[in-house]
Structures are given as C-alpha cells and as structure tokens.
N, C-alpha and C positions, 0 to 999 in steps of 0.2 A: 619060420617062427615069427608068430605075429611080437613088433617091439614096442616098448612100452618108454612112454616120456614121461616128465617131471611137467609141472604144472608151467616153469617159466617157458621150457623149450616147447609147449604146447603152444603158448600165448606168446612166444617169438616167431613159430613156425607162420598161426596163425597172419601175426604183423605184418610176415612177410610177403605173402600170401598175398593180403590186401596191397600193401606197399606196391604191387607188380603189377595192378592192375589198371593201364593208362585212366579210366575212365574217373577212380578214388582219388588220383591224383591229383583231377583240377577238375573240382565240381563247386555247383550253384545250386546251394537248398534254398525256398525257400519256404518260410514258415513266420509261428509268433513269438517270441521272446518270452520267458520265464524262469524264475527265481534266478536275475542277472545280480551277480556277485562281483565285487573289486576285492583284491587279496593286498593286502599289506605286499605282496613281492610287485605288484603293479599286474598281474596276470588277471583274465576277465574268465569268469565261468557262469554258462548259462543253460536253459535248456532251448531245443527250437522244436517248436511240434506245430501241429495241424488236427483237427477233428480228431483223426484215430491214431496217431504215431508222436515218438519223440524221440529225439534225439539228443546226447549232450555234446557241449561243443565249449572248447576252450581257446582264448585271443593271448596269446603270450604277450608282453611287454611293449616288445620292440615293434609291435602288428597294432598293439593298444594306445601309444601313443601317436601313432598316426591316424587317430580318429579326430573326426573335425566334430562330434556329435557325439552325445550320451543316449546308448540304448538305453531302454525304457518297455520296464513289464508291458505285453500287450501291448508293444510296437510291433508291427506286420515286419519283415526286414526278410531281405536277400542276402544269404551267410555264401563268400565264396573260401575256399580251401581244399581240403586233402581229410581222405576219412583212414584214420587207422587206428590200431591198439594200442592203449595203453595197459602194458606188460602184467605190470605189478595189479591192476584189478582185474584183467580179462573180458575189461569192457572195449567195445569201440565208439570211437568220438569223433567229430568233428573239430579239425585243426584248423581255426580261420584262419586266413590274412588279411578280411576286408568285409566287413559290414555296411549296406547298402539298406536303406530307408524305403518303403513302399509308397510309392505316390508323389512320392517329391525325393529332391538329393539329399546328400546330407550333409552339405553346407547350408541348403534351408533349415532344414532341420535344428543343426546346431545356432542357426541365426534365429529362430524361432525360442528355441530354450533359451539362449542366455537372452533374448530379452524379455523372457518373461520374469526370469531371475533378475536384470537389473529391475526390472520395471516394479518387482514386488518388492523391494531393497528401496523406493521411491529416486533412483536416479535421476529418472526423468520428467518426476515432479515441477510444474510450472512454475512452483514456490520457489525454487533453489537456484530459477534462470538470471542470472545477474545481468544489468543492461548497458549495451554498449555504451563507449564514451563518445560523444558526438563528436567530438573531433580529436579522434588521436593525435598523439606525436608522435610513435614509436608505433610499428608493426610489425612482431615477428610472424615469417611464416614459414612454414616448417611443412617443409613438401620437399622433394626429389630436386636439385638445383640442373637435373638432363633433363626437365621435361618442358612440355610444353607450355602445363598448365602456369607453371612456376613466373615464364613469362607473359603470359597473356597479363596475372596478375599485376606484376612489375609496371608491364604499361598500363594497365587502365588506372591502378595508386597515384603514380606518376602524372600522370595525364587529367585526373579529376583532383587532387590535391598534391602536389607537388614539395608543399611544405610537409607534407609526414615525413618521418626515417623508417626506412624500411630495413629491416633486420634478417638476415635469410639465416635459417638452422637447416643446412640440409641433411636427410633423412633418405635411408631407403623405405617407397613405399608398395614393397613388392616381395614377397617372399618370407620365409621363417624370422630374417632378423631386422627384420621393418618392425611390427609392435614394438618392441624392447627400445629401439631406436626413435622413434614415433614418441611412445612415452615418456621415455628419457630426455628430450629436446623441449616437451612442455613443462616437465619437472625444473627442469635445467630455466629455463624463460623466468618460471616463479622465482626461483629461489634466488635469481641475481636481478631479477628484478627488470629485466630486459627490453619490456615492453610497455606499451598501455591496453596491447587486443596483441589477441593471436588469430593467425588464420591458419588451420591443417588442414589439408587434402592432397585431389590428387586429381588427372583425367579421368576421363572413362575406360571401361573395360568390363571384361567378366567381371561375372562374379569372384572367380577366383582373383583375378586380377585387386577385387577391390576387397578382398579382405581380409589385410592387416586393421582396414578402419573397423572388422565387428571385431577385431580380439579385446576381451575381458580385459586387459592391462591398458589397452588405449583408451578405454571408455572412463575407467575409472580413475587413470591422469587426467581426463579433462575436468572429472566432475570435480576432482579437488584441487584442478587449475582458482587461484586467485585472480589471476587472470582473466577475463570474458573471453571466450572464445566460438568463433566461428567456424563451424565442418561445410568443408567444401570439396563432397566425393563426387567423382562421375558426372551423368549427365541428370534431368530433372529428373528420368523415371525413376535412378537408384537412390536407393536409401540403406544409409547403414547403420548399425550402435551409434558410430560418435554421430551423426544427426539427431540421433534421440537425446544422448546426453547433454551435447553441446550445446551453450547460451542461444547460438541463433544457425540454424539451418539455409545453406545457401545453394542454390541448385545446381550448380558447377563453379568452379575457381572463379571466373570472370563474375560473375556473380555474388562473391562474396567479395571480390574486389569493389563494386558498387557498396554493397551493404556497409563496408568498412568504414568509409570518407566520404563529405557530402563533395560535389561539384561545386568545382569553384568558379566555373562559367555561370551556375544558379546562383550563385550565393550576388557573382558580381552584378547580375542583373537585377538580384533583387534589392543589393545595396544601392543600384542606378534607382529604380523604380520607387525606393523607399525617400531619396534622396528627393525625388521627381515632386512625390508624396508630400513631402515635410516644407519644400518649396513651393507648393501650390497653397498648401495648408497656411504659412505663415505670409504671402502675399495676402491670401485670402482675409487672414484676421487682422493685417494690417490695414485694408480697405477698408473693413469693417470700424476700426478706431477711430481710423480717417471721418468717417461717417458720422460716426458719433462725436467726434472733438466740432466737427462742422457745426452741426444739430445746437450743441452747447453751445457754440462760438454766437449762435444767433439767438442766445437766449439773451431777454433786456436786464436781466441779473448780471451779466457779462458788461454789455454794453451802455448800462445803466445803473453802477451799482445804487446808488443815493435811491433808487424807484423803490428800492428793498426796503431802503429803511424808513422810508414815508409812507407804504403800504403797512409795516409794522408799527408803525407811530399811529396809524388811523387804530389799526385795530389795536390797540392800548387805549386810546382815545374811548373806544366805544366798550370796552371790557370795563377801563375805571369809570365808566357812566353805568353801565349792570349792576358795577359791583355799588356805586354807591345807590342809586335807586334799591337796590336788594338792602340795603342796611339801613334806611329810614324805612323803610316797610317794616323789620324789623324792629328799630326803636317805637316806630309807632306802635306795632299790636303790645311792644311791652308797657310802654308808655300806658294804653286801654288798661291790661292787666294790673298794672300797679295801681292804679286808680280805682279801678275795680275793687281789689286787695283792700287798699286804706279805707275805703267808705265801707266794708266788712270788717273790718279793727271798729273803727271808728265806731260802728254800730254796737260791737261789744264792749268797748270801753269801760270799765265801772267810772272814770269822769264822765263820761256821756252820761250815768245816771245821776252822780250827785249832780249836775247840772238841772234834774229835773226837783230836785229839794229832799233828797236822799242823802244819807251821812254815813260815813262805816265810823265802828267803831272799834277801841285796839287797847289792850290791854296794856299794865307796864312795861310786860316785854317785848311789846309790837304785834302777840296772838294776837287774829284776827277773831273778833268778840261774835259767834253766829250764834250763840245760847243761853236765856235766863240761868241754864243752870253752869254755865260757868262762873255766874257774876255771886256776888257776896255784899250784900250794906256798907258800906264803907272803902271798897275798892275804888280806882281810882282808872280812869278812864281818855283816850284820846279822844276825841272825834275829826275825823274829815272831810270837812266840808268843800264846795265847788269854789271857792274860793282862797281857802285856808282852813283851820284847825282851832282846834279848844279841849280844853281840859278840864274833866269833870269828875264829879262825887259820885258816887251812887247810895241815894239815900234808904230806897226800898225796891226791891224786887217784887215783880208780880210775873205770874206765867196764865198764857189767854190756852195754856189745854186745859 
C-alpha cells in the first residue's frame, strides 16, 4: 500500500535527499547577483542567475561578516556553498560560505568601493591636506615596533635631524585587530597632543598583508587627525586608503622618514655657503665704500674747503649784478611810462586850459557853472582863473541857441 506523507516529511525527506549528495555539498555557481538584501538579523539574501535560470541563495551571519566587499546588483560573482531545502517553503537554495568577485578579488573589490565612497564623502579632497611643519620637534609614529620598517625609520630621523623626539605608538599592523589599534594610536597622538607630524605605516607585502591601511576606520582617524600626517605603506607600487586620505603620501617608511625632516648636512652646507655668501657680499660693499670715501677724499671741496666758498662768492657776485642791471631796466621802462603818463594828465589838465585864457566858472556852492540856464541876474558867481580867482555879478543873461 502505497504511503502517504505530510508536506514537512515530504520537504525533509527531500533535504535529505540533497543533503547526501557529495556533489550539493561543496559547489561553485557562478552567475549575476540580484535583488541582494541585508536583513536587520545580519543574514544576506540574493538571487544568482544567468541568461535562462536562477537560483536563490542565502549568506547567514557569521559567513557575512567575513566579507571584505559589498555585492552589488549586476555584479558577475562566484557563489561557493551547499544547495539544499529549506523545509518550511519547499524551495531549494543556495547556502553560501563565500562570495568571490568576477575579474578581480575581492579585496580589490572592496578597495575599489570604499574608495569611491570616501572619495565622494570628499576625504581626499586637496582642500582638506594640511602641510607639514618644516621642522618638527616631536614624531610619533605608529607602526609595528618588530618590524623592519619601524627601524629603517628611527635611523634615517636620527641621522637627517637628530634634534627631533621621536615618539613610537606601537600598533599591530597586521590582522583583524590592527585598524582599531591603528586608529586608536592616532586618536590617542591628537588628543594628548603628542606630536607635531605623525608618520603610519608599515613594509611591504600582500595585499592582504597591507590592509588594515584600506579599513574605513583608519582612513577616517587620519582625516580627523589634527595632526599632519604622513601614510607610509609598502613599497612604491602599493597604494592604499590612508595614502589617499593622508596629508602626504610617502612611498615606503624610509621614505617618509626623508619627507619628515630636512637634512641637516644640507641645511649645514647651506648655512657654510650662505655664510660664504654674506662674507663675499659684505667684503665686496666694503671696497666699494672704500672706493668711493677715496673718489671724495680727492675732491678740492675736501682738500680745499675756502675754493667752496670763493666759487660761491663769485657767483653772488655775478647774480647781485643780474639782479641789479635787471632792476634799472625796470625803473627805467617805468621811469618812460610815468613820463609818458604825466604829459597825458598834463595834456588834459583843465589848468593846461585856463592857461590858454579860459576861466571856469562856479556857483556859490562850488556847482560847476556849464549852462545859461542855470544862471539868474543877479547870482553871484566864482571864477578860475590860470592864475587865481574873482568874484562876480551876473547882471544879464543871454543864450547864443
């Protein structure tokens, strides 16, 4: 007699079914990513398909936080895991453990996304690069105190300026709890104040090796470092976040050990040179005074003062002859003019006419008499003669209109 099951023992039989089959147990799809979900519990749900087929497929937790990279709708990727049922719908899915990026890793990957995310955030904005101080006193630097790089630095700080302090914060820079540590130590530099420059890095190595410098938490301690600071990862061809964020990119530790502090063998030579400079310079303008106190010393103004003042005597001599020839030319043309002048009065004159045997004549109150009709019979009358005066009657009036 054929037996009949229950929906779940149908869809557990099935699970198990798959469960058994070595091949479902540890397979590699690959496909494109779509409608990828994050669940408030931390679990990833996505679909993966290809031209004609799909499949769903879910990254639990504890598989999801081991991702170095954010899938991304229409990312090509390589999904490895286990395909079986889940009970309760009667679907079967793909159970990840590990998503794998087409064409490149996926630490490119995630190095690529978070800097496009800082970089559209303006982190790495030129505006924001604050510049070193030309001569520190204070250096911390905050790198691995077992490594290599740590010392290379020590000696060439030491050895190009000697007068800096050098301040060591060491750090893991290698593994899960490097960022946190990493950040923490530049955090830590600001807020007590520690330094005048920071330097962070590290040798070379993988990729993996170098990067605690692309984690999201180390980039953006540097960018709110107060501090200047300089990223000194790897060798020249690497580059990571903190070189993009950081004030100045240095191509390996020794490296930024240069960039730090000037040399003080250049500095002494140019202090000799400058020294050289400023001794030649002030020999030089000293001849030249020399030269000139000579020149003057042979001037007959020196050697002769009294020639000064009997050259000056002459020409006073010859200015108060100018000046006085200039001021009889002058009284003479006035001298002409006034002469001129008076024999013009003089021509007008009313004496110049009673002179000719012409008399004015004036009323009692000095009116000057020009009309028969101001006079009257018996008015009484001045006259002026070239001489003198008289006084007269008027016995009749006539008028010649």
């Amino acid at each position: 007699m054929e037996r009949t099951l229950s929906v779940t023992e149908l869809n557990s039989y099935i699970r198990d079914l798959l469960d058994s089959q070595p091949m479902l147990a540890h397979v590699s799809v690959r496909g494109e990513v779509s409608n990828y979900k994050i669940y408030p519990s931390g679990h990833h749900y996505f679909t993966l398909k290809d031209a004609e087929s799909s499949i769903r497929c879910v990254m639990f937790k504890s598989s999801a936080d081991k991702l170095r990279f954010r899938p991304e709708n229409g990312m090509g990727v390589t999904v490895s895991g286990r395909v079986s049922v889940y009970p309760r719908d009667g679907a079967y899915q793909l159970y990840c453990t590990q998503i794998m990026p087409e064409g490149m890793g996926d630490l490119q990957v995630a190095f690529e996304q978070l800097k496009q995310k800082l970089e559209a955030e303006g982190l790495f904005d030129p505006k924001y690069k604050k510049p070193l101080p030309r001569i520190p006193g204070r250096i911390a630097i905050i790198t691995s105190s077992a490594g290599a790089a740590v010392h290379d630095m020590i000696r060439i700080l030491s050895k190009r300026w000697p007068m800096a302090k050098l301040i060591l914060l060491p750090v893991r820079v290698q593994g899960v709890e490097a960022p946190p540590e990493i950040a923490g130590a530049i955090r830590y530099a600001n807020e007590f104040d520690v330094a005048d420059l920071i330097i962070t890095g590290r040798g070379g190595g993988s990729i993996e090796d170098l990067w605690a410098f692309n984690d999201e938490r180390v980039a953006r301690a540097i960018f709110a470092s107060r501090i200047p600071v300089i990223s000194a990862v790897g060798h020249e061809p690497d580059v990571t976040i903190s070189d993009y964020v950081a004030d100045r990119r240095a191509s390996t530790p020794s490296n930024a050990a240069e960039i730090a502090v000037p040399d003080c063998r250049e500095i002494a030579d140019y202090l000799a040179a400058a020294e050289l400079r400023a001794s030649q310079g002030m020999r030089k303008k000293l001849n030249t005074l020399r030269e000139r106190l000579d020149a003057l010393g042979e001037r007959r103004v020196l050697s002769d003062p009294g020639a000064a003042f009997d050259t000056r005597r002459m020409e006073l001599d010859r200015m108060r002859d100018r000046l006085t020839a200039s001021e009889e030319q002058k009284l003479a043309r006035c001298r002409e003019r006034f002469v001129g002048l008076t024999a013009a009065l003089e021509a007008m004159s009313p004496l110049k006419v009673l002179s000719r045997g012409y008399a004015i004549a004036s009323g009692e109150a000095g009116e000057t008499i020009r009309s028969v009709s101001q006079l009257r019979p018996g008015d009484r009358l001045n006259l002026r003669l070239t001489d003198g005066a008289a006084g007269c009657v008027v016995e009749k009036v006539r008028s010649t209109r």
